[in-house]
C-alpha positions in Angstrom: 0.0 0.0 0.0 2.7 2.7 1.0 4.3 2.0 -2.8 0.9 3.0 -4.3 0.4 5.8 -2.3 4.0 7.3 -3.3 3.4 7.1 -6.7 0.1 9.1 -6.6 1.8 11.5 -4.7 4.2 12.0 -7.1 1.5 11.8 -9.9 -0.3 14.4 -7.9 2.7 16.8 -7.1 3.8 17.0 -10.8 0.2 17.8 -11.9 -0.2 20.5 -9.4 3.6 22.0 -10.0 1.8 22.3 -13.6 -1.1 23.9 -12.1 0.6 26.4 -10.4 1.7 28.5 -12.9 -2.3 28.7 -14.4 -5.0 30.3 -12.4 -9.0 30.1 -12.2 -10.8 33.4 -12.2 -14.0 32.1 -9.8 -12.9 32.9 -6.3 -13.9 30.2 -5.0 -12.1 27.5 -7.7 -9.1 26.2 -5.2 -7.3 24.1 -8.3 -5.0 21.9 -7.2 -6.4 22.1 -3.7 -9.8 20.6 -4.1 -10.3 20.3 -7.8 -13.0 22.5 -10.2 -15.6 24.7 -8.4 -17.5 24.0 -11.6 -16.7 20.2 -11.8 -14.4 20.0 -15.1 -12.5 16.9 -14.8 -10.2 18.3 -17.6 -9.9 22.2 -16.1 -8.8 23.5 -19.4 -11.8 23.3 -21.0 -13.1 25.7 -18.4 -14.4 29.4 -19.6 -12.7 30.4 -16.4 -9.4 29.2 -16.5 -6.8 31.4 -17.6 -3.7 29.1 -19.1 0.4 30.2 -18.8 2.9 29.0 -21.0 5.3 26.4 -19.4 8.5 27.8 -17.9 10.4 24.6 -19.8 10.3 22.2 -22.3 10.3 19.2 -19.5 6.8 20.3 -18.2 5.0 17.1 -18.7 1.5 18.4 -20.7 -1.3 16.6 -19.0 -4.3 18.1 -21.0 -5.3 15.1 -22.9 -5.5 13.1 -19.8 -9.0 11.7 -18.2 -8.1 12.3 -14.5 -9.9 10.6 -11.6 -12.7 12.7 -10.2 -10.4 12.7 -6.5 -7.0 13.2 -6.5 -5.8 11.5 -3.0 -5.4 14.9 -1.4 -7.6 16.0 1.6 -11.2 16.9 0.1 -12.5 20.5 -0.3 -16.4 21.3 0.0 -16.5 21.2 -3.7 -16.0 17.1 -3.2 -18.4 16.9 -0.5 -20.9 16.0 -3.1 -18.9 12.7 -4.8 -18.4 11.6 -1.5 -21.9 11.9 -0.4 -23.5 9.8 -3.4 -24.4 6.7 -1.1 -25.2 8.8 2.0 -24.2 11.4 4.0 -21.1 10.9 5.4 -20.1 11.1 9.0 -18.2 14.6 10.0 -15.9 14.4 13.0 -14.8 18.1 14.1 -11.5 18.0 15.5 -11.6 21.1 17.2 -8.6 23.0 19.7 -5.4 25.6 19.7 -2.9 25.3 18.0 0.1 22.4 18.5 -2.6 20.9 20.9 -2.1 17.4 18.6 -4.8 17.4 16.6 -3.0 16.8 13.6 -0.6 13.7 15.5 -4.2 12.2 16.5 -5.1 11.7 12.9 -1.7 10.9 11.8 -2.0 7.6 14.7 -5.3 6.6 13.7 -4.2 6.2 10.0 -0.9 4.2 10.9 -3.0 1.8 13.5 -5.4 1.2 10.7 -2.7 0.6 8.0 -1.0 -2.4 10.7 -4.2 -3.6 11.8 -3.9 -2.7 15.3 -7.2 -1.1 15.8 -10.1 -2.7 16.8 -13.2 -0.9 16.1 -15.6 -3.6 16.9 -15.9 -4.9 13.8 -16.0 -2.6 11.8 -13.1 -3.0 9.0 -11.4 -0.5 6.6 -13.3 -0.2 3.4 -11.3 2.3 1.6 -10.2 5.8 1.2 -10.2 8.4 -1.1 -7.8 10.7 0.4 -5.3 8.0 0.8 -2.6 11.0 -0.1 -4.3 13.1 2.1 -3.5 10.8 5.0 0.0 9.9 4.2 1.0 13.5 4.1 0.0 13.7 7.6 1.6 10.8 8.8 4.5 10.3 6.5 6.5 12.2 9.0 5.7 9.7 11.7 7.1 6.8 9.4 10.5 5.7 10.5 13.0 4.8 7.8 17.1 4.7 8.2 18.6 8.1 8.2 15.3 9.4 8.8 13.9 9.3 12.7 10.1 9.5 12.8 9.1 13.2 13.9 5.4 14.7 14.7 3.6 16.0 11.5 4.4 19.4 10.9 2.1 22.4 12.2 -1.0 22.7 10.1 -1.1 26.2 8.6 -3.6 28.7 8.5 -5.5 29.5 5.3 -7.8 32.6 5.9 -10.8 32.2 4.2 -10.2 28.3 3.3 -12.8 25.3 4.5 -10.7 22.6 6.6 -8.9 19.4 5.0 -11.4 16.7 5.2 -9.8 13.0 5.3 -12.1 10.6 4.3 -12.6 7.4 5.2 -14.8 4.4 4.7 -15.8 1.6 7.3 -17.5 -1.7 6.9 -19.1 -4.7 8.9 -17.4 -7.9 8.0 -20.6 -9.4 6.7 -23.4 -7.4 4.4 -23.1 -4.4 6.4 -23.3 -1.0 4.3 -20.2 0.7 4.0 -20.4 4.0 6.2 -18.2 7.4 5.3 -16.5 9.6 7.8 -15.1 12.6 7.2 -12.1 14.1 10.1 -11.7 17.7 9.8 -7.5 18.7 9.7 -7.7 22.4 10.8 -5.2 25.0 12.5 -5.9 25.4 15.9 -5.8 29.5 14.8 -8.9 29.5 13.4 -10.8 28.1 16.6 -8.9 30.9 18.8 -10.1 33.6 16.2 -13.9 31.6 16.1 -13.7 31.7 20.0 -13.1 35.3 20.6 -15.8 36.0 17.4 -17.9 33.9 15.9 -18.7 35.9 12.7 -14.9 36.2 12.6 -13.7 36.0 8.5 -10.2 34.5 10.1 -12.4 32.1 11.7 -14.6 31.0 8.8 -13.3 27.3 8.7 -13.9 26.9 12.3 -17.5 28.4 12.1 -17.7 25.5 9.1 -16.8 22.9 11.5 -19.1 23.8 14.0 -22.0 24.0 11.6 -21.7 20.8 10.1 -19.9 18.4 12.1 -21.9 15.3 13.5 -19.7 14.7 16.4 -16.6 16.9 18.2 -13.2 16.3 19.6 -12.4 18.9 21.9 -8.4 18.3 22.5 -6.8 19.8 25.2 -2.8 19.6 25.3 -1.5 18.6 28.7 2.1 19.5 27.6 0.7 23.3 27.2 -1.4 23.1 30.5 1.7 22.3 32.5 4.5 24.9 30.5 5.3 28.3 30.8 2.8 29.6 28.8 -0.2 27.0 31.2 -2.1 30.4 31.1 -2.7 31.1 27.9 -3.4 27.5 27.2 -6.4 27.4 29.7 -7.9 30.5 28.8 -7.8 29.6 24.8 -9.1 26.1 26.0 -11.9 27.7 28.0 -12.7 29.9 25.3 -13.3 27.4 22.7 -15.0 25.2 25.3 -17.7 28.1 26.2 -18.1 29.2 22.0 -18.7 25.3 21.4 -20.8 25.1 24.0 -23.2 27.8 22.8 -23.5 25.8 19.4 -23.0 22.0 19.6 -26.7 21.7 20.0 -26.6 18.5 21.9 -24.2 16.6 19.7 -21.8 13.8 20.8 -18.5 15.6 22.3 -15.2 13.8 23.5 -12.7 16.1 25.9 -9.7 14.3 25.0 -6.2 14.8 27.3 -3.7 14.6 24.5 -0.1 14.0 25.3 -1.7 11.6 28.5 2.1 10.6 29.6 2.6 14.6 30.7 1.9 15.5 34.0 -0.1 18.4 35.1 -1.3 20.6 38.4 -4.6 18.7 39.5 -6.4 22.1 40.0 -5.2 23.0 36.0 -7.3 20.2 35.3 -9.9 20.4 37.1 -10.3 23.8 35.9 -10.4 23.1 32.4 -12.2 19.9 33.1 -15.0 22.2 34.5 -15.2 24.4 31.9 -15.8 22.1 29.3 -18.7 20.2 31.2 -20.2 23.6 32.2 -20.1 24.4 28.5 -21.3 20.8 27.5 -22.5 18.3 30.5 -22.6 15.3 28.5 -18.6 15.6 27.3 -17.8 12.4 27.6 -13.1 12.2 28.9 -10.2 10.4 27.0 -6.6 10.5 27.6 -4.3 9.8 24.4 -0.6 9.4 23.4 1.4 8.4 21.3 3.7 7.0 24.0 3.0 3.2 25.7 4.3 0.6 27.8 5.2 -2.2 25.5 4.6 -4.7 28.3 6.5 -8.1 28.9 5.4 -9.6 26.0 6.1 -7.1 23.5 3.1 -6.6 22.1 3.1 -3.9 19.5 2.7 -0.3 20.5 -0.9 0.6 19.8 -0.3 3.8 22.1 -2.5 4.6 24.8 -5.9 5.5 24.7 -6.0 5.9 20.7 -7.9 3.1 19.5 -10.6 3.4 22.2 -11.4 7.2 21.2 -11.3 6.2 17.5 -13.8 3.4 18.5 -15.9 6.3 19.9 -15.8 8.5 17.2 -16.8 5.9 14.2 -19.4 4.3 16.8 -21.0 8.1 17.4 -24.7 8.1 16.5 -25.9 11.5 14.4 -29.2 13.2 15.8 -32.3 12.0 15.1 -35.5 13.9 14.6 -38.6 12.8 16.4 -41.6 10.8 14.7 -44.9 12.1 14.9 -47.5 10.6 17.6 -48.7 8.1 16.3 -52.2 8.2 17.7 -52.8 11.6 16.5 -55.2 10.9 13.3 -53.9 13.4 10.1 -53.8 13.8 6.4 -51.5 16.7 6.9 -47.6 15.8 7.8 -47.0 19.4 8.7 -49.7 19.2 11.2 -48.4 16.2 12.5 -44.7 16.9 13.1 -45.9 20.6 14.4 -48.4 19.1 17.0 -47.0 18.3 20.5 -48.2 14.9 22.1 
């Protein structure tokens, strides 16, 4: 699998050094990001786009090609529809400041599920299509001779942008329907800027997030909440925790103590602990890291606490709407989802 996902990575970097030197005139077109805003598979044939000559002869001309309709990368909104074909796919908001972990999180789920080491109850891997997407966040925690395995770098800030979504499909191991999840991959910037104002344009990917996410993953970075800086990190934490608060609207949250091996004050977390169930009463707590006792047998390091939030996330139920009363006698379904019982 890691062979095939280098060499669409490649494919994909030498398309999008091509696309680089052309533009789109739509505002909201993000090619190579996402893909057309208009859905051209071939984005020549565009009225919008506005081709540049290549800088050399080498440039590789990939016009006549029929690309695939995802490109590996993370999706954009404009994919959200592909994706959504069989049904309306799961959206996990992984929500908190920045270099809380958020980004390490999704990096360790991907490498547990590409060893088999995470057991989700069976439920199986079914595929992906952001299979590049994933790598580039956890290619970095890969090791390989002369190159240590390091965190995944800091996820920048885009003004303006919608979060990476990495996709990801799920399975029972007999005749169950396939289910799609989507994990948001956001800077922990634009939840400080969404905390201090919602209607915030630096803070319009967060704002996304809250909107339409089924379920949240509120991290909160126990390494930051026991530095020099253990001030700032609660009062950014609490901020986010009261905004989020004010919107989840009842949906399934997770407070989840990244960085578990790092001791903090008991009253730091208490306080934080507090303002998060204040905010949201039926937060349910995990601690994570990447960092485990191997044990006397040597089992393999599955880290601790990672599988068993994943578990929780894919296992999260969305919110269902309530059926009329059945005894009340009606022609008229407005009247009967409008009527009280």
């Amino acid at each position: 699998m890691q062979g095939g996902v280098g060499r669409i990575a490649a494919e994909t970097s030498r398309r999008e050094e091509r696309l680089i030197m052309e533009a789109c005139a739509r505002e909201n077109c993000f090619v190579p990001d996402t893909g057309c805003d208009l859905g051209h598979i071939d984005v020549t044939k565009c009225e919008h786009w506005r081709a540049a000559a290549p800088a050399d002869e080498s440039v590789v001309d990939l016009t006549g090609e029929l690309l695939m309709p995802w490109s590996g990368s993370a999706f954009g909104l404009s994919d959200l529809g592909f994706v959504s074909g069989r049904a309306r796919p799961m959206v996990i908001g992984v929500i908190g400041p920045q270099n809380a972990g958020k980004t390490t999180l999704l990096a360790s789920w991907y490498l547990l599920l590409g060893r088999g080491l995470a057991d989700l109850g069976g439920k199986l891997f079914a595929g992906s299509y952001t299979l590049a997407g994933w790598e580039a966040v956890a290619g970095s925690m890969r090791w390989a001779p002369g190159h240590p395995a390091r965190f995944p770098p800091h996820t920048t800030s885009r003004s303006g942008r919608a979060p990476g979504l990495l996709h990801l499909t799920l399975s029972g191991p007999i005749r169950d329907a396939p289910v799609d999840f989507l994990f948001t991959d956001a800077p922990g910037e634009w939840f400080q800027k969404w905390a201090l104002n919602a209607d915030s344009s630096e803070g319009e990917g967060a704002r996304w997030v809250s909107d339409h996410a089924d379920a949240f993953i509120v991290v909160a970075d126990r390494e930051a909440l026991s530095g020099e800086a253990m001030g700032a990190a609660r009062s950014s934490l609490q901020l986010v925790a009261k905004r989020l608060g004010s919107e989840y609207r009842g949906r399934p949250i997770a407070l989840v103590w990244t960085k578990a091996d790092v001791d903090i004050a008991p009253a730091m977390e208490e306080a934080v602990r507090k303002a998060v169930l204040q905010a949201m009463p039926d937060a349910v707590e995990h601690s994570v890291s990447v960092v485990a006792d191997l044990g006397q047998n040597g089992e393999p390091n599955t880290g601790t606490g990672l599988v068993e939030l994943l578990r929780w996330a894919v296992e999260a139920q969305r919110a269902t709407v309530d059926l009329p009363n059945p005894d009340i006698v009606s022609e008229d379904p407005l009247f009967l989802y409008g009527t009280r019982g």
